[in-house]
Backbone as a ProteinNet text record, in pm:
[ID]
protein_1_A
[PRIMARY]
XXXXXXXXXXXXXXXXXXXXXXXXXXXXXXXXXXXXXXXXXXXXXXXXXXXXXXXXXXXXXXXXXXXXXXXXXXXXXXXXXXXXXXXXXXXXXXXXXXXXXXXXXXXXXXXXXXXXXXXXXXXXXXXXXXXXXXXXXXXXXXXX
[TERTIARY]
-1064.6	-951.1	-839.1	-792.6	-691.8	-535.9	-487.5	-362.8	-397.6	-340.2	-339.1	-278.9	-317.1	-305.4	-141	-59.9	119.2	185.8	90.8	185	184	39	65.7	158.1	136.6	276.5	401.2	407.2	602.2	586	484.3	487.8	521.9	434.7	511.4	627.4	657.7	846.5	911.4	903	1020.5	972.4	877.3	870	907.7	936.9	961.8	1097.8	1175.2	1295.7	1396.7	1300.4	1368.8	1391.9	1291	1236.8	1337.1	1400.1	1460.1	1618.9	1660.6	1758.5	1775.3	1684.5	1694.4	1635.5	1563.5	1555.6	1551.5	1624.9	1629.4	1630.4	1458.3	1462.3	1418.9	1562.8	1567.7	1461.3	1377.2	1302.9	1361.9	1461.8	1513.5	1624.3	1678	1795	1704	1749.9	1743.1	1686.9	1664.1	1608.9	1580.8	1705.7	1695.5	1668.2	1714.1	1673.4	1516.2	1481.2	1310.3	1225.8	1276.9	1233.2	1199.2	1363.9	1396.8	1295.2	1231	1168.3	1018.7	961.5	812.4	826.3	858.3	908.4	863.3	981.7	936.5	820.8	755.3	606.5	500.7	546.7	439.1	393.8	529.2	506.8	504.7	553.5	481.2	333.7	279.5	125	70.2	161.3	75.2	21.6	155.5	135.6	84.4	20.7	-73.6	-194.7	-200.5	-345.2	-383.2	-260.8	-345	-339.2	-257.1	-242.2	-434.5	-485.3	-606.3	-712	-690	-766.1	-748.4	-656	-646.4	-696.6	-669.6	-736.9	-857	-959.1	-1104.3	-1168.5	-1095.2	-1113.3	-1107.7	-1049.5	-1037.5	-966.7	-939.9	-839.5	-834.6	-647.1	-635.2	-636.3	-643.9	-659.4	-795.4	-812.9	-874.8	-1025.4	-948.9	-1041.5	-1133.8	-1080.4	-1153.1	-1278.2	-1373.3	-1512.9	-1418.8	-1525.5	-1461.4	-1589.9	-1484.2	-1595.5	-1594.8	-1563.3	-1623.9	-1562.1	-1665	-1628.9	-1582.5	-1423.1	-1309.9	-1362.2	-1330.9	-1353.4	-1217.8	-1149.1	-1034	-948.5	-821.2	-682	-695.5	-621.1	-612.9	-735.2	-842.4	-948.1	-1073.5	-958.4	-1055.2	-1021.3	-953.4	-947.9	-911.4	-948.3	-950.4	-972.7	-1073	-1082.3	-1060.2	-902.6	-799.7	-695.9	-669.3	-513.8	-388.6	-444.2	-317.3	-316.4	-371	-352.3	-296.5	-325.6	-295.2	-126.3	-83.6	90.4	126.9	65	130.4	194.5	46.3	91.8	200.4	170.5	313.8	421.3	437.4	586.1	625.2	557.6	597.1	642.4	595.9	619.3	740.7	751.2	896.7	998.3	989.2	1054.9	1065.3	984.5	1003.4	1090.3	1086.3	1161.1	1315.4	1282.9	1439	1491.8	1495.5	1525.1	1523.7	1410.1	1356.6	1377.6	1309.4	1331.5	1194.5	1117.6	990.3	964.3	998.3	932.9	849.5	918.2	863.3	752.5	738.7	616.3	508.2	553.7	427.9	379.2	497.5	418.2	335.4	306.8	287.4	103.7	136.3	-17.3	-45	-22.1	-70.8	-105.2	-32.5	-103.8	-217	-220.2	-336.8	-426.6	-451	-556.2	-580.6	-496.5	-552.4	-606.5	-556.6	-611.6	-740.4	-782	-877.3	-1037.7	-962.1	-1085.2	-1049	-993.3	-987.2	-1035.8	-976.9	-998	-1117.4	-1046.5	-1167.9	-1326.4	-1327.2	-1443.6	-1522.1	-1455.6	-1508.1	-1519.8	-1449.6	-1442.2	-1573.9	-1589.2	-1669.2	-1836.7	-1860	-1953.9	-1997.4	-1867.3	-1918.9	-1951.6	-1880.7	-1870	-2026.9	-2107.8	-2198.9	-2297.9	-2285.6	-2408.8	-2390.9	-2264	-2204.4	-2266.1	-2205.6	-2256.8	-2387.7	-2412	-2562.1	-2526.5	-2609.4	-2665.1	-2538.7	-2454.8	-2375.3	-2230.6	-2204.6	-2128.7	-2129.4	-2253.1	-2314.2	-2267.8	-2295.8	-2298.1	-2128.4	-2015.7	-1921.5	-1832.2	-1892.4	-1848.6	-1879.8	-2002.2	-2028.2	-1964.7	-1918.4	-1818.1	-1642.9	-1612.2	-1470.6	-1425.8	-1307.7	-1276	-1244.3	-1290	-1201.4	-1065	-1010.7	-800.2	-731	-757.7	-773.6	-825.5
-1227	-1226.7	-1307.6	-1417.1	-1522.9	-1435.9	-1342.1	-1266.1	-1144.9	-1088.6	-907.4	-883.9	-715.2	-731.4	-670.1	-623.4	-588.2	-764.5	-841.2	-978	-1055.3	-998.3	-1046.1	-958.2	-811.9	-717.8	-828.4	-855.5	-890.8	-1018.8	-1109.7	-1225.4	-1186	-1093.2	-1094.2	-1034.8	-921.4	-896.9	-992.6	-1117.2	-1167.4	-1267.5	-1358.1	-1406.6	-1305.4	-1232.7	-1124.1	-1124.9	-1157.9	-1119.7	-1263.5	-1331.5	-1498.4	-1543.8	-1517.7	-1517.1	-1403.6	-1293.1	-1260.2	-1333.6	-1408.1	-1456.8	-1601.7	-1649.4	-1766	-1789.7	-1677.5	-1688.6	-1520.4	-1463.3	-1305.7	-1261.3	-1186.9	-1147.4	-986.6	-929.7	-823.8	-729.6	-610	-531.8	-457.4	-355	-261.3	-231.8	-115.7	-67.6	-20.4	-84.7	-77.4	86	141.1	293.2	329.8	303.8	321.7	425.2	554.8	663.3	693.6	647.1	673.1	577.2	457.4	367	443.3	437.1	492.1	634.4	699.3	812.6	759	676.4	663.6	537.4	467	366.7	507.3	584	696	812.9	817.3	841.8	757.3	623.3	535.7	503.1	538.1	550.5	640.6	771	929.3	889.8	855.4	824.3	728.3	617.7	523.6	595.6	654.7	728.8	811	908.4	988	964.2	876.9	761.4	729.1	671.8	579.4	712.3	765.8	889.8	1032.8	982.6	1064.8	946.6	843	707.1	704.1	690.3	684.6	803.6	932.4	1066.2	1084.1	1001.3	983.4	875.2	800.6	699.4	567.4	548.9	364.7	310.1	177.2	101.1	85.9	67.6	100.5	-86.5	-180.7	-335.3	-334.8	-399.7	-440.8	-511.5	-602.4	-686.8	-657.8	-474.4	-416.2	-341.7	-327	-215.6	-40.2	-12.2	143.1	242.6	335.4	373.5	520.6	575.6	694.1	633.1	709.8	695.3	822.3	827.2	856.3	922.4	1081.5	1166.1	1216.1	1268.3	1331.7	1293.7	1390.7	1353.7	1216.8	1189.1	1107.9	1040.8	991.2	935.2	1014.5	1157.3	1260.1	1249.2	1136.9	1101.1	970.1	847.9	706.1	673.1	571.5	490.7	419.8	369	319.8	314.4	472.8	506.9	454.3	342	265.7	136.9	59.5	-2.8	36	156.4	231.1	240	243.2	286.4	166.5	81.8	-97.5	-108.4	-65.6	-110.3	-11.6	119.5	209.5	131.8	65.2	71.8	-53.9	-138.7	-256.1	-234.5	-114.7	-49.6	23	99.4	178.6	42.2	-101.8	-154	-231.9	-254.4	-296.9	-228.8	-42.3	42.3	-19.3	-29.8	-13.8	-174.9	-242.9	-347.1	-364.7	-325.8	-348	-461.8	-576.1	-699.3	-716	-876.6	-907.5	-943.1	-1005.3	-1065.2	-941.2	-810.2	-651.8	-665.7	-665.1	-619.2	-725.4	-830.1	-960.6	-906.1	-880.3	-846.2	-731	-636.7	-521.7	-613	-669.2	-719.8	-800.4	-896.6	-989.2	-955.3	-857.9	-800.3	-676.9	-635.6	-510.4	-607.3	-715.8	-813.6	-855.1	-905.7	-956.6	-856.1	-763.2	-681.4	-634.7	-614.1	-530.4	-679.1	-782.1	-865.8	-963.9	-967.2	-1040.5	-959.3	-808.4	-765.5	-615	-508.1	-423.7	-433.1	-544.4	-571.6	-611.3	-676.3	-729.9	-580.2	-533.2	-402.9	-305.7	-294.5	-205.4	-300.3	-373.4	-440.2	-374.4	-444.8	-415.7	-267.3	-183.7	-13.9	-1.4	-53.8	-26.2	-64.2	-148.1	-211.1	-109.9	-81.4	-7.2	97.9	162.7	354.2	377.9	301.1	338.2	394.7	516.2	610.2	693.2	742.6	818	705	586.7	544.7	508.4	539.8	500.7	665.5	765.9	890.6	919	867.2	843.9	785	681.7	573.5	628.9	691.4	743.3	898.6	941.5	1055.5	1050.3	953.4	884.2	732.9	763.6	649.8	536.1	409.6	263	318.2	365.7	344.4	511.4	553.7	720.8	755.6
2953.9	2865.3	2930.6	2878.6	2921.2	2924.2	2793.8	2841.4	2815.3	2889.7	2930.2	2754.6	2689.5	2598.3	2567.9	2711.4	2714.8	2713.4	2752.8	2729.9	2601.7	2580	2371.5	2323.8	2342.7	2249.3	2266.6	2388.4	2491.5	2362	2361.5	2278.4	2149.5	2093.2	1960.4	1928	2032	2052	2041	2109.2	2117.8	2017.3	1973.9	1836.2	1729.6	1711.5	1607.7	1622.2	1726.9	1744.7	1727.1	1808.1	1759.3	1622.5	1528.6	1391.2	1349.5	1408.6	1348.8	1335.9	1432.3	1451.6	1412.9	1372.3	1331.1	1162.9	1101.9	991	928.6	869.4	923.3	705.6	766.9	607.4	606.9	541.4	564.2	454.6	522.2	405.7	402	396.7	393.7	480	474	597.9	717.6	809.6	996.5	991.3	1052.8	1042	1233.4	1257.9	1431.8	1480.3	1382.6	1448.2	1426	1294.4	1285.2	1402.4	1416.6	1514.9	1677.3	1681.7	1762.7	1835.6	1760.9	1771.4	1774.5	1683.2	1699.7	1808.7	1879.4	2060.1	2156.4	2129.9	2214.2	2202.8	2074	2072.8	2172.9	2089.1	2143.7	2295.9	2388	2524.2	2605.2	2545.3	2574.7	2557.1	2473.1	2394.2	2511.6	2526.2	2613.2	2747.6	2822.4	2972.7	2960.4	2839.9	2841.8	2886	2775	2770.2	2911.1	3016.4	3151.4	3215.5	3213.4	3318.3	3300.1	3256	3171.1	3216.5	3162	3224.3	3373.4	3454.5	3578.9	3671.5	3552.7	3670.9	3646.7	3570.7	3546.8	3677.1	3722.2	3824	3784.2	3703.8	3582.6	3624.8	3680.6	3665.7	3528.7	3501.5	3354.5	3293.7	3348.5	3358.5	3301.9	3152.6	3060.7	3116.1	3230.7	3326.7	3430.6	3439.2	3570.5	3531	3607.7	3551.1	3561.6	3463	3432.2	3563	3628	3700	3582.6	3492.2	3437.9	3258.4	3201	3072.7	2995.4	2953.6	2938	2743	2765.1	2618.7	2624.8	2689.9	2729.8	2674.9	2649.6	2614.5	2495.8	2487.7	2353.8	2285.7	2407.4	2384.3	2298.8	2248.5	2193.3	2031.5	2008.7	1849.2	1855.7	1945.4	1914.4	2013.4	2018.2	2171.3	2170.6	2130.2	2205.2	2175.5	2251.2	2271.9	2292.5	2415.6	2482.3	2377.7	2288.5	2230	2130.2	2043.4	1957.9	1971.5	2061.8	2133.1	2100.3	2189.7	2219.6	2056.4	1937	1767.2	1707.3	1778.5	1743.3	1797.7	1925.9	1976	1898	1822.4	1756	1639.8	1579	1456.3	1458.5	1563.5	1603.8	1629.4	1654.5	1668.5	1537.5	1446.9	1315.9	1257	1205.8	1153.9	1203.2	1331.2	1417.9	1297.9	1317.6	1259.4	1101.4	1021.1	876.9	827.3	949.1	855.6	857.9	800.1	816.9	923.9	978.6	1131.3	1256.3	1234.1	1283	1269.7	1117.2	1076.4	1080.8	1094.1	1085.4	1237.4	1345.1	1472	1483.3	1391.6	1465.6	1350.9	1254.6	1211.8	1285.6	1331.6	1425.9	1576	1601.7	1746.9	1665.6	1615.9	1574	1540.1	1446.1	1412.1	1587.3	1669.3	1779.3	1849.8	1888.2	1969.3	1897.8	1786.8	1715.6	1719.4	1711	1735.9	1888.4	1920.4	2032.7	2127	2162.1	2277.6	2266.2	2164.5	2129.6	2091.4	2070.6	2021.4	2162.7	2220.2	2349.8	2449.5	2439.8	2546.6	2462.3	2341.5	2311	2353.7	2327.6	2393	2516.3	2615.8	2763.3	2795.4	2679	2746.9	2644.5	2565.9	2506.4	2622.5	2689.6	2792.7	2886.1	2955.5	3038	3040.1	2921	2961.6	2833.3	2772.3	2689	2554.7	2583.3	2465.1	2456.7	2566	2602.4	2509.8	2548.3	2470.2	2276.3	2251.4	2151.6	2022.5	2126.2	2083.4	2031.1	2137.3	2110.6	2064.1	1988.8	1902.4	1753.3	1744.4	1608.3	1591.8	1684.9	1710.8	1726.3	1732.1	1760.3	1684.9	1573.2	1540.7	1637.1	1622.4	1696.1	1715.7	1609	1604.7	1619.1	1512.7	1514.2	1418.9
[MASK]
++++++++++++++++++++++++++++++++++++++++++++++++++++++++++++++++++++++++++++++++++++++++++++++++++++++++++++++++++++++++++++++++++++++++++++++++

């Protein structure tokens, strides 16, 4: 994988934010406090996620081999939690704002991440852990 998938979110933050400042089309009223509240879901959610990933023995780096395969804590209704956050905290930052450019980011990183990078990770964890990952894929949504 050429970028880590926190430097595509950072990318479409700040294209989302430039785009907001240079051509700014508003969907509604700003909603900072709803924003405001699902940002701070999304990274309660994220540090759940590595903190559960990391006490299994994982480097939580996309790029690294998994030494155990992860049912626990969030991974017990989507396997993949921490991506799952990355598209909340873009969404909590769309609300925060309510213009279009939010929301083009929070589709354009969920389309990327969902075929650029999940798809690739479910692969390797299918070769990886087998029958055992197989069992849990037809037991656990991709998203939630």
């Amino acid at each position: 994988m050429k970028l880590p998938p926190p430097v595509v979110v950072a990318v479409g933050l700040v294209a989302a934010w430039v785009l907001n400042q240079v051509f700014r089309v508003q969907l509604g009223p700003p909603a900072p406090g709803l924003g405001g509240m699902v940002v701070f879901l999304a990274v309660a959610w994220i540090g759940w996620a590595l903190l559960v990933l990391v006490r299994a023995g994982n480097d939580p780096r996309p790029d690294k081999p998994d030494a155990a395969m992860v049912q626990a804590g969030p991974f017990r209704w989507g396997r993949n939690p921490i991506y799952l956050g990355f598209v909340m905290f873009l969404a909590g930052v769309a609300l925060y704002w309510g213009t279009l450019w939010g929301w083009v980011a929070v589709g354009a990183v969920f389309l990327w991440l969902d075929f650029a990078v999940v798809r690739r990770e479910e692969a390797y964890l299918a070769t990886r852990f087998g029958a055992e990952y197989a069992a849990y894929q037809a037991r656990v949504r991709r998203w939630l």
